[in-house]
C-alpha positions in Angstrom: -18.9 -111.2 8.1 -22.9 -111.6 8.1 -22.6 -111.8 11.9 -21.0 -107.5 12.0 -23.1 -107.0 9.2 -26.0 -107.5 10.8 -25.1 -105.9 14.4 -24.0 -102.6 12.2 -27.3 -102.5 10.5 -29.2 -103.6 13.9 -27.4 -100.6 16.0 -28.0 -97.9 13.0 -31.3 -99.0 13.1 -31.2 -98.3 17.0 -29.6 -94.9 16.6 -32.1 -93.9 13.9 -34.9 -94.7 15.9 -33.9 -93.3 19.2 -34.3 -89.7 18.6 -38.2 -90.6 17.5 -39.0 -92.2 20.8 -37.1 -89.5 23.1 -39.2 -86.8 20.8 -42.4 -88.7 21.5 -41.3 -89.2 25.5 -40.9 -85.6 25.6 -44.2 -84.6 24.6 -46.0 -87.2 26.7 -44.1 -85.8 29.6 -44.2 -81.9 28.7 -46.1 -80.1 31.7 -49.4 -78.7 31.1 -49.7 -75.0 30.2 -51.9 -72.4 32.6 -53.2 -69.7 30.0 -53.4 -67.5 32.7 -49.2 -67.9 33.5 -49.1 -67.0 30.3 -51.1 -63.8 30.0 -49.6 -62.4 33.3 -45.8 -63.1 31.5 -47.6 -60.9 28.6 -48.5 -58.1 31.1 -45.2 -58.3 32.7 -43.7 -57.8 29.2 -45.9 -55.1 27.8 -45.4 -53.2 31.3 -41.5 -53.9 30.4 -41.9 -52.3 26.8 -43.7 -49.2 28.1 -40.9 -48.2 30.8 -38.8 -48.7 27.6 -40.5 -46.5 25.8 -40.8 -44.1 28.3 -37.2 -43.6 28.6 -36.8 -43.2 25.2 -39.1 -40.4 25.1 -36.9 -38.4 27.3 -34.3 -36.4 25.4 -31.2 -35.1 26.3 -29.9 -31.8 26.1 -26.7 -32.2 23.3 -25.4 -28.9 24.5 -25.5 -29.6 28.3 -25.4 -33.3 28.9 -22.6 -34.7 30.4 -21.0 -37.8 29.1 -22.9 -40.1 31.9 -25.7 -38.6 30.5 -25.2 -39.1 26.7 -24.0 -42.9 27.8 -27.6 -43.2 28.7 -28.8 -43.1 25.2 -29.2 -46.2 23.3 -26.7 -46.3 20.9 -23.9 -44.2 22.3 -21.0 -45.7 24.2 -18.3 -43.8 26.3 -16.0 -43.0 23.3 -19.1 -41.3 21.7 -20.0 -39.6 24.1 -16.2 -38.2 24.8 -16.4 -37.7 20.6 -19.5 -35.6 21.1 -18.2 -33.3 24.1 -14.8 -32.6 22.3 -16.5 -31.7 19.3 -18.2 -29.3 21.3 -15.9 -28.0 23.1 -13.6 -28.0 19.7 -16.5 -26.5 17.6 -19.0 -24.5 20.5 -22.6 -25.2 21.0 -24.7 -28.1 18.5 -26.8 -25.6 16.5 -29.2 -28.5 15.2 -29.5 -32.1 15.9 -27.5 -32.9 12.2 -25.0 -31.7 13.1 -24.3 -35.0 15.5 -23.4 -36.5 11.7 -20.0 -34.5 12.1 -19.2 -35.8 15.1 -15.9 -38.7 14.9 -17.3 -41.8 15.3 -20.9 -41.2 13.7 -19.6 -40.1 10.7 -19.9 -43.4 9.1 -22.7 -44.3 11.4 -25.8 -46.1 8.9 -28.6 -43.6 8.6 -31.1 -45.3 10.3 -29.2 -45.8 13.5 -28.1 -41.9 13.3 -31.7 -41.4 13.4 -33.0 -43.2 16.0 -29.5 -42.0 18.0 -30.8 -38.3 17.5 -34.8 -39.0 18.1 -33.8 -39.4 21.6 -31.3 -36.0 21.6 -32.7 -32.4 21.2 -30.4 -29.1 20.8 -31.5 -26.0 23.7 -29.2 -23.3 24.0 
């Protein structure tokens, strides 16, 4: 019984100790890092945000756009965008950007995703 005993403790010591070595192997072997990889990923990135940001700063028209055009928005899928041209079809022209709260399927919408739905919205007639 001393015999298993032993090869049971000698192979759990074996397991335990594995994953120490491997970890240790793999930062021996881990490349070197270029800083200047790494700044040109961070210029690709910020260059990224901005065209981000500048299509968020365009705004759509709530009483003309189409509903490819409210799809567009972040936030808005294509049953909200149908929801939004029936209610104004239903209802006539938006007469303020609040009054996207009435609209089926933003009515229980949280408040801060309403809001950042209707920063990129504006209401022309």
């Amino acid at each position: 019984m001393s015999f298993y005993r032993s090869i049971i403790s000698a192979l759990a010591a074996f397991v335990v100790a594995v994953p120490v070595f491997a970890d240790q192997a793999a930062k021996a072997s881990a490349p070197q890092v270029d800083q200047k990889k790494i700044q040109v990923a961070d210029a690709s990135n910020a260059a990224a945000q901005n065209t981000d940001q500048q299509a968020a700063q365009v705004r759509i028209n709530l009483n003309t756009a189409t509903v490819k055009d409210l799809m567009q928005i972040k936030g808005i899928n294509a049953y909200k965008a149908k929801s939004i041209i029936a209610y104004r079809e239903k209802n006539g022209n938006f007469k303020s950007i609040d009054d996207l709260a009435k609209v089926k399927g933003f009515k229980r919408m949280k408040k801060d995703k309403l809001i950042t739905i209707q920063h990129q919205l504006m209401v022309k007639n």
